[in-house]
C-alpha positions as protocol buffer text, in pm:
chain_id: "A"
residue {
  index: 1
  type: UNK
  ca { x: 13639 y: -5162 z: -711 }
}
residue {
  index: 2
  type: UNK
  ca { x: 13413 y: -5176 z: -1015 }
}
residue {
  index: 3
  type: UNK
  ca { x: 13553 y: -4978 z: -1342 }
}
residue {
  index: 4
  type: UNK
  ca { x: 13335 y: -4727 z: -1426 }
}
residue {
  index: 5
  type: UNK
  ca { x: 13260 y: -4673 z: -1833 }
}
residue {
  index: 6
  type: UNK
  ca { x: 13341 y: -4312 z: -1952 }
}
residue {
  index: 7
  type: UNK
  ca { x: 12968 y: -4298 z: -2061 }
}
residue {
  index: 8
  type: UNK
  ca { x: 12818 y: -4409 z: -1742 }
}
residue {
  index: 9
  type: UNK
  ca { x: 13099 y: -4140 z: -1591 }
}
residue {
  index: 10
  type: UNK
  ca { x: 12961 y: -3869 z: -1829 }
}
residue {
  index: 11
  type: UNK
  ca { x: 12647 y: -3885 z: -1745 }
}
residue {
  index: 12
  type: UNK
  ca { x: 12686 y: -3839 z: -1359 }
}
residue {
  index: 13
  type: UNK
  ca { x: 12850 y: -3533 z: -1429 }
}
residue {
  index: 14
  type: UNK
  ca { x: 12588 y: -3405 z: -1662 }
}
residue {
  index: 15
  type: UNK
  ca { x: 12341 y: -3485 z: -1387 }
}
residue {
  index: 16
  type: UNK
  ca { x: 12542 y: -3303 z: -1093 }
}
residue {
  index: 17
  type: UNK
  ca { x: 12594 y: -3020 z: -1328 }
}
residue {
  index: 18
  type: UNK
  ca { x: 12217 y: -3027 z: -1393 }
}
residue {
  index: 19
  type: UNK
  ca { x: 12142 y: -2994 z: -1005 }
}
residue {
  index: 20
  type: UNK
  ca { x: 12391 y: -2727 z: -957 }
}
residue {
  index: 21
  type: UNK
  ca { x: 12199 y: -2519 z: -1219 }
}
residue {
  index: 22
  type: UNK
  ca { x: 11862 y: -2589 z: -1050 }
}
residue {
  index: 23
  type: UNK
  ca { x: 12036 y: -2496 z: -724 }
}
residue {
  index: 24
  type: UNK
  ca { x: 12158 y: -2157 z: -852 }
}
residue {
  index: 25
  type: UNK
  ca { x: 11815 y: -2078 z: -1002 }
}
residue {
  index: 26
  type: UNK
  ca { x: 11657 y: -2192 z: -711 }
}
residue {
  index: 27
  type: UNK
  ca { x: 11842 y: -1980 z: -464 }
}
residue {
  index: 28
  type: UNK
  ca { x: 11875 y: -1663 z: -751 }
}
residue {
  index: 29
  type: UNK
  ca { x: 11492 y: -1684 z: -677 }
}
């Protein structure tokens, strides 16, 4: 199993979090 870097880590859950957001707008809409 490859190690994943705590950067690399970090950013995939800045990008989910991202996507939730849009999701909440989208369906606030």
């Amino acid at each position: 199993m490859k190690k994943i870097q705590p950067k690399e880590l970090k950013n995939r859950i800045d990008s989910k979090d991202k996507f939730v957001l849009l999701d909440v707008r989208e369906s606030r809409e």
